[in-house]
Steps between C-alpha positions, in 0.01 A plus 500: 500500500644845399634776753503898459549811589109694538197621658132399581209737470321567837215370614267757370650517176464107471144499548439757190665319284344177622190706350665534179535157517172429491395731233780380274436154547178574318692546216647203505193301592302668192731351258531184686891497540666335808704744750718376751432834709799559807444452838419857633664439798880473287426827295771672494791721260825366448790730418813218495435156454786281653454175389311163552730399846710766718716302756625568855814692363292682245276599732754615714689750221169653416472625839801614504510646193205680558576603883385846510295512152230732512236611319262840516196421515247523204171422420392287224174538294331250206420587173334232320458118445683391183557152396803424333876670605659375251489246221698260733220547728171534274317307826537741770245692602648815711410834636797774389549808706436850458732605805804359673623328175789766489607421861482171438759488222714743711548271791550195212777691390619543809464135641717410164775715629481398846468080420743536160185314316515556106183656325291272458303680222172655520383644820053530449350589846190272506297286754382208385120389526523196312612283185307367220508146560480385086645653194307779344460582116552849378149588494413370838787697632343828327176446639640442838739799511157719359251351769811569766502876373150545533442378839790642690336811378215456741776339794616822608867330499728808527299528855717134661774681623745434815820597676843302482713572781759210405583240366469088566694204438185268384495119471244408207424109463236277436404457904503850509610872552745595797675836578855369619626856561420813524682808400293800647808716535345867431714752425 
């Protein structure tokens, strides 16, 4: 179970890259390596991850701490699919994004002021497609990230765009994704 601080795509932008999906799967398929591909109904961005339980009391000093938070709206646009964020996680498959990455760290700075939460080190704007599901050698991870760059070419990525007009508290576990709260204070 982990809970943070985020934002799903809507339901238009879902379905596109629920297409991608499909096309990048091929990849995949090709070179007969197993996925474990998310559940496109828990895509979603997180900005502030708070930790694996948040109690009653916790739960009640985020609200309060973040009584009146707002954020301006922005709109958020995909680059490409990329596998691999970082050698820690050589696995993840992940679209990046082209706009609303900047915004994104802005209100992560912010929420750090606001909740006294230490940096917690690199801030990557991503959504996550999938993981890898066994350990790749340095070749297969070559080819991979080459086939990757030559589809997305054809994907028309940088089109899956959508508008965040705030934020949600969101409840990721095995049984699920839930929304617990949402902060659509606008400003």
């Amino acid at each position: 179970m982990n809970f943070f601080l985020g934002f799903c795509p809507d339901e238009k932008a879902n379905y596109k890259i629920r297409k991608v999906i499909v096309e990048v799967g091929k990849v995949f398929d090709g070179l007969q390596i197993p996925v474990r591909w998310s559940d496109p109904s828990s895509y979603h961005l997180y900005i502030l991850t708070l930790g694996h339980s948040l109690s009653f009391l916790r739960l009640f000093w985020l609200k309060y701490k973040l009584k009146g938070f707002t954020i301006k709206p922005f709109k958020v646009v995909f680059n490409t699919v990329h596998i691999g964020i970082s050698r820690k996680y050589k696995e993840l498959i992940y679209l990046d994004l082209k706009e609303g990455g900047e915004e994104m760290r802005n209100i992560l700075f912010e929420l750090r002021k606001r909740l006294t939460i230490k940096d917690q080190g690199k801030f990557i704007p991503h959504l996550v497609l999938g993981r890898v599901s066994e350990d790749l050698s340095a070749q297969e991870y070559t080819n991979i990230s080459k086939d990757l760059y030559r589809v997305a070419k054809d994907l028309d990525i940088n089109k899956i765009e959508f508008e965040v007009i705030g934020l949600k508290l969101i409840k990721n576990s095995s049984t699920g994704f839930q929304i617990l709260l949402e902060l659509n204070q606008i400003q």
